[in-house]
C-alpha positions as CSV (number, residue, x, y, z in Angstrom):
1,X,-1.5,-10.4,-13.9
2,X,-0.8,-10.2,-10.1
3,X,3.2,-11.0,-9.3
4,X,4.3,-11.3,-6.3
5,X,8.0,-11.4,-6.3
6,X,10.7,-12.1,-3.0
7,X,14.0,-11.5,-2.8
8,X,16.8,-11.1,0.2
9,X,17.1,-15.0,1.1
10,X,20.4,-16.7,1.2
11,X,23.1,-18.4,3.3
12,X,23.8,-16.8,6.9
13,X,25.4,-17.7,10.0
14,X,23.8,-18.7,13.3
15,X,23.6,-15.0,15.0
16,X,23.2,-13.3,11.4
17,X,20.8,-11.0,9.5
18,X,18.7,-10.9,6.4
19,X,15.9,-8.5,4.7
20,X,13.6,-10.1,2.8
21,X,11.4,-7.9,0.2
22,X,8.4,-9.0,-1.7
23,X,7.2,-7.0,-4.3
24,X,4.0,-6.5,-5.4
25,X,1.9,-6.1,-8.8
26,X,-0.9,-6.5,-10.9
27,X,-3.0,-5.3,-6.9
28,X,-3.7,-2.6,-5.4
29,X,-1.5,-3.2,-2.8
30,X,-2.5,-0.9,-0.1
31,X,-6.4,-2.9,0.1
32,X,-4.5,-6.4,0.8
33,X,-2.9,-7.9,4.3
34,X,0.1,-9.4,3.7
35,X,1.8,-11.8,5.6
36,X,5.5,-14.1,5.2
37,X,5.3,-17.7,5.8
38,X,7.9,-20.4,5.7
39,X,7.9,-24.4,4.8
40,X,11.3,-26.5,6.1
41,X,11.6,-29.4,4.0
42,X,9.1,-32.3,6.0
43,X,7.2,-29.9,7.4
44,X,4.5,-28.0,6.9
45,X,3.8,-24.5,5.8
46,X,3.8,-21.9,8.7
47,X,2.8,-18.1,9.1
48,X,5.6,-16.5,10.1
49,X,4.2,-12.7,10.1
50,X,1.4,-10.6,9.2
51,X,0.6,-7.3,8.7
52,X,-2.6,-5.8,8.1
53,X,-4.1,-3.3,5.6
54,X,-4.1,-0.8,8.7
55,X,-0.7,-1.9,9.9
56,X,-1.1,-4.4,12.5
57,X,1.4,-6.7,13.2
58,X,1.4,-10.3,14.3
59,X,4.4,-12.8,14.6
60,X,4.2,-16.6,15.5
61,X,5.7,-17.3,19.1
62,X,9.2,-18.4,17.6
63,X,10.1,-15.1,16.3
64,X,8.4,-12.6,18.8
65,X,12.1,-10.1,19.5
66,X,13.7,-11.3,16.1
67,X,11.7,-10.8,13.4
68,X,9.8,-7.5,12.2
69,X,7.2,-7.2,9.7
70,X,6.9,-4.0,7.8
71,X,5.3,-2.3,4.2
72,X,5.7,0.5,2.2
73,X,2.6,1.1,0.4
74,X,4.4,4.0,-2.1
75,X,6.7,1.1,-3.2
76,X,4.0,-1.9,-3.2
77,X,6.9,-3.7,-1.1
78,X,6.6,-5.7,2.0
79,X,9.4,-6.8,4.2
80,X,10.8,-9.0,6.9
81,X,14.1,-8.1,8.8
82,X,15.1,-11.3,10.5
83,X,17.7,-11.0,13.2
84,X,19.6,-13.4,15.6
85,X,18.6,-16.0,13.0
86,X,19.1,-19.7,13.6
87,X,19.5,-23.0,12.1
88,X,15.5,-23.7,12.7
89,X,15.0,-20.6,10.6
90,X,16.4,-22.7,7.6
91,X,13.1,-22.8,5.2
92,X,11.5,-21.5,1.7
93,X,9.8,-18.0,3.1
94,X,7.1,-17.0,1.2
95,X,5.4,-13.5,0.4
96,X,1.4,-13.7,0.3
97,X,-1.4,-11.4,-0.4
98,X,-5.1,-12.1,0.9
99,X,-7.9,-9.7,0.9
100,X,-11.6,-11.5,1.4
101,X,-11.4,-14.7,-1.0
102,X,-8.7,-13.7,-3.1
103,X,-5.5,-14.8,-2.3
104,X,-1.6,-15.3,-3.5
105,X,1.3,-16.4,-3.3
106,X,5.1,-16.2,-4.0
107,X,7.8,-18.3,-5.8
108,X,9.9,-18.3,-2.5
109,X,12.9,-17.5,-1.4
110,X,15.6,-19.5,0.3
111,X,16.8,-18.9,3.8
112,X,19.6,-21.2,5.3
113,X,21.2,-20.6,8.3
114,X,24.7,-22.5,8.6
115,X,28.1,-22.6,10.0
């Protein structure tokens, strides 16, 4: 049974930090590209940032210089360390695992940013 499980969200100032962690099992997690997307509530859901099997990185525009993207194979964990964060961050972010047509998905995690 492949589980995919995030952790790391919460409540944070404007200016603040978080790590999120998703981790993986039930896949050989090494053989998938991962990648973190969000959903704010009305919108839809975005890709944050992706990583590939061989360790490429991509972030959308928004949070090129604040966010990095990064996996540890030995711990089947992916990660996300979100800096200078901001109310527009505020969303469900959610871990997912994609390698040719098989593909899944997280329960989420909240992230709020808030005075």
């Amino acid at each position: 049974q492949v589980q995919l499980v995030e952790s790391g969200g919460g409540l944070v100032q404007p200016g603040g930090s978080l790590r999120l962690s998703c981790a993986a099992s039930g896949i050989i997690f090494s053989i998938y590209d991962m990648g973190w997307y969000r959903q704010a509530p009305g919108k839809q859901r975005e890709l944050v940032a992706g990583i590939t099997v061989g360790g490429n990185t991509n972030y959308t525009d928004s949070v090129k210089g604040r966010f990095t993207i990064s996996r540890d194979n030995a711990k089947n964990t992916m990660y996300l360390r979100m800096n200078s964060l901001k109310p527009e961050d505020t969303a469900v972010y959610y871990c997912n695992a994609h390698r040719r047509i098989l593909n899944y998905w997280g329960q989420g995690t909240q992230v709020t940013v808030s005075s």
